[in-house]
C-alpha positions, 0 to 999 in steps of 0.5 A: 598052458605051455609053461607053468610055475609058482610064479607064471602061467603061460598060455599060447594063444595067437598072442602072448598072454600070461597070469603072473602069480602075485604075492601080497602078505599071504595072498596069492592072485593072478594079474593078467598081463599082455604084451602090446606093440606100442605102451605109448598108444595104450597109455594114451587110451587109459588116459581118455578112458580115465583109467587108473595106472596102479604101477606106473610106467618102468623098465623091468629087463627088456621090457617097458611094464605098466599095470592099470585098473580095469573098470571092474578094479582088478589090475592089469600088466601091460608091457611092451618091448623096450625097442617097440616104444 
């Protein structure tokens, strides 16, 4: 892990990959999210996967931020730089 707080972890792998801290009344669990080159294509994928997109497509900061259910049903962030779409 190179940054850790009450919000984020950040593990520093061949690729980025973090856990964000997600508070929901009093619960707290962790969504992993990861960085892709083209949202685009992964929207694409999802959608012939028929997987659920929880938290649709939307500009947070630099970034283009989306969340879908695995097929477990657990949520997953996928974001993608604005200038890479």
């Amino acid at each position: 892990i190179t940054r850790i707080n009450i919000l984020i972890a950040h593990f520093d792998f061949s690729f980025k990959f973090w856990y964000r801290f997600k508070h929901a009344l009093d619960n707290v669990y962790c969504l992993p999210s990861f960085e892709v080159n083209d949202i685009n294509k992964v929207i694409e994928k999802l959608k012939i996967l028929d997987r659920e997109i929880v938290f649709p497509l939307t500009k947070i900061g630099d970034n283009w931020v989306l969340e879908f259910k695995d097929t477990e049903g657990n949520d997953i962030e996928v974001y993608s730089k604005i200038n890479n779409m």
